[in-house]
C-alpha positions as CSV (number, residue, x, y, z in Angstrom):
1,X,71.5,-14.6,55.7
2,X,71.0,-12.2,58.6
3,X,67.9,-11.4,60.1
4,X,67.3,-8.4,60.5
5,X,65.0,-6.8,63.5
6,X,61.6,-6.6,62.4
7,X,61.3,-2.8,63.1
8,X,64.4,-2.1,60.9
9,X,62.8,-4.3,57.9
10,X,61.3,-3.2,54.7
11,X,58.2,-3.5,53.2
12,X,57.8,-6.2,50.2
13,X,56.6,-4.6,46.8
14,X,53.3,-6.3,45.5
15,X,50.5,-5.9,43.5
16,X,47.2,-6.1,44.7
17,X,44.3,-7.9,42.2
18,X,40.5,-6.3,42.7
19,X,39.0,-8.9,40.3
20,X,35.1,-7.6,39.8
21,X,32.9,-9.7,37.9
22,X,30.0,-8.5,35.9
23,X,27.9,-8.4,38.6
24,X,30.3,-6.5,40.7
25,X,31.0,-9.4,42.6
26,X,34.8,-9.5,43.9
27,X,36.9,-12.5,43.5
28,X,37.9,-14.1,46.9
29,X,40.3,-17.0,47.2
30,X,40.7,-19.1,50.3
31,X,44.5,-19.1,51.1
32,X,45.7,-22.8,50.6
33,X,48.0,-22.4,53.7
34,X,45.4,-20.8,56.5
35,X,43.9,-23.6,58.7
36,X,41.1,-20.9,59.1
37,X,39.1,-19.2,56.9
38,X,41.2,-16.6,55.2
39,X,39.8,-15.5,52.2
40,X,41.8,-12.9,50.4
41,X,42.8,-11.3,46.9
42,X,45.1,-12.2,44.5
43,X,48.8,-10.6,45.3
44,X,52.1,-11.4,44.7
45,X,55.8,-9.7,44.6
46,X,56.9,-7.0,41.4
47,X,59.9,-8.8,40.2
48,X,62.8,-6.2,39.7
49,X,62.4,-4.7,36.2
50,X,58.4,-5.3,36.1
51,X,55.8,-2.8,36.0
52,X,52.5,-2.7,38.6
53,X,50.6,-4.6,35.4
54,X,53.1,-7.0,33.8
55,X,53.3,-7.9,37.3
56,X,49.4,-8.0,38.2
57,X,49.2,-10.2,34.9
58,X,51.6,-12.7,36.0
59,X,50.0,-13.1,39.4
60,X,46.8,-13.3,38.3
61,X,48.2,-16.6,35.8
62,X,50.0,-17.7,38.6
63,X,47.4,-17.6,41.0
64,X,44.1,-18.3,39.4
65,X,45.3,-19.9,35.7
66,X,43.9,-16.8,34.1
67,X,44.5,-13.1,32.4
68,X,41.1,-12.0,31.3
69,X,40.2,-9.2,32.4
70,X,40.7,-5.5,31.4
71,X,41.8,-2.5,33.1
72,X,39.4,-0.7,35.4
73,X,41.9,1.6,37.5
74,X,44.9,2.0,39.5
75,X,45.1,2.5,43.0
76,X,47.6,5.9,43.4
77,X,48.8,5.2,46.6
78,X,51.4,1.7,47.9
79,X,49.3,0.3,50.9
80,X,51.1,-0.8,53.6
81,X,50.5,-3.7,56.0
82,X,52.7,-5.5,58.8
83,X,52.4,-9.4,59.1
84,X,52.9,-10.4,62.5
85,X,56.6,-10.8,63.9
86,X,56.4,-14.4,64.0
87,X,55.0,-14.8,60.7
88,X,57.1,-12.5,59.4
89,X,60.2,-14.2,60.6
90,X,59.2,-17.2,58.2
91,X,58.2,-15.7,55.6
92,X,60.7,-14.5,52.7
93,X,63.8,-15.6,55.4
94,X,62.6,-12.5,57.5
95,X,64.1,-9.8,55.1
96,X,60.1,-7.7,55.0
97,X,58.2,-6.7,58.0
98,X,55.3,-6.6,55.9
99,X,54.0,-6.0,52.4
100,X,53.7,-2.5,51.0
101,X,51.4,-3.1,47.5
102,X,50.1,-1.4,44.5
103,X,46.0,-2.1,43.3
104,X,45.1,-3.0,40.2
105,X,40.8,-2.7,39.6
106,X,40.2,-5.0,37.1
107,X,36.9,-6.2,35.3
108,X,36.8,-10.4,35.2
109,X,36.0,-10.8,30.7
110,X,36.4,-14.7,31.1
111,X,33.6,-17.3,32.0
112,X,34.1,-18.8,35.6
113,X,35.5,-22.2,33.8
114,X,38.4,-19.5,32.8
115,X,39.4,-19.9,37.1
116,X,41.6,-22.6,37.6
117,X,43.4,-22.5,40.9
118,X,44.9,-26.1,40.8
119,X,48.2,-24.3,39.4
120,X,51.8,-25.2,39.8
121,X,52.4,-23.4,43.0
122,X,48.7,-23.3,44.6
123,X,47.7,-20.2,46.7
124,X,44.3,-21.1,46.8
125,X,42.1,-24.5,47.9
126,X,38.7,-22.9,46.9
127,X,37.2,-19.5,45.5
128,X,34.2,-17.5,45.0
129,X,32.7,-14.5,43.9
130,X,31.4,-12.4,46.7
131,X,29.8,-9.0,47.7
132,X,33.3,-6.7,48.1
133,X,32.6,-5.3,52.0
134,X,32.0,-9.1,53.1
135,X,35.4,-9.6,52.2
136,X,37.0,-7.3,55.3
137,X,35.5,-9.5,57.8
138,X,36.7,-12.8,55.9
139,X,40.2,-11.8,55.4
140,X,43.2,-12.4,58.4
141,X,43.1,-9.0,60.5
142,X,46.4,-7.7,59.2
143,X,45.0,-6.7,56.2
144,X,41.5,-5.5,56.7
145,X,42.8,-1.5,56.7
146,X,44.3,-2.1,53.7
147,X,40.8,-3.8,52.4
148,X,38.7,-1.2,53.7
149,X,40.7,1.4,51.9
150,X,40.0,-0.3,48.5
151,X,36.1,-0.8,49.1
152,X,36.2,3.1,49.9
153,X,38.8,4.1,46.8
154,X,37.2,1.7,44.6
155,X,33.6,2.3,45.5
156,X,32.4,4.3,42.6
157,X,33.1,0.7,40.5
158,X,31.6,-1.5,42.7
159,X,28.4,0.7,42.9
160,X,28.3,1.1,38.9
């Protein structure tokens, strides 16, 4: 397959998972591939055919071994973030220049021995339940606009 150069490239469609507890603690997830500590949200691809929540739901199964939780809100906006050039040249055989993602607020209605991350394709070697605006400084640079735009659009559940 072709590569094509990184300005010409698309953006990936994702979902984005804002996991709250009820505590209003946000679910965090160190990635299993990151040598440093980068802690993020659950997110994965929309398969073709799949809505923003059949997909969230599958993701959220896939990455933490879990669907409870209920709907809080939608994010109305896709947020868009590059991934570096080199990364993005490994990643998905270099097709997406970055991610471009929908958000999905969600309330956590399981117990914490619901989270199981040891899943058949691992994202994740640990998690944790943490105050949301800690997570912009935890997370890889690339994608602290796009958490700083949920901890400002989502504020009014976090503060409830």
């Amino acid at each position: 397959m072709k590569q094509i150069p990184y300005e010409a490239r698309p953006y990936r469609p994702c979902v984005g998972i804002f996991l709250l507890n009820a505590e209003n603690m946000l679910f965090a997830g160190r990635r299993i591939d990151n040598r440093a500590e980068a802690w993020q949200m659950p997110q994965g691809g929309i398969d073709h055919g799949e809505s923003v929540m059949q997909a969230c739901l599958r993701e959220m199964g896939e990455e933490i071994g879990t669907q409870k939780a209920s709907l809080l809100q939608e994010h109305d906006e896709w947020l868009h973030y590059d991934i570096p050039q080199p990364l993005a040249d490994r990643l998905w055989h270099g097709q997406y220049r970055g991610q471009k993602q929908r958000w999905v607020a969600l309330r956590f209605t399981g117990d914490d021995a619901d989270i199981n991350i040891d899943t058949a394709e691992p994202e994740f070697c640990e998690w944790r339940w943490i105050e949301p605006q800690a997570l912009i400084n935890l997370a890889v640079p690339f994608k602290r606009d796009v958490y700083q735009t949920l901890m400002d659009s989502f504020a009014p559940l976090i503060d409830s």
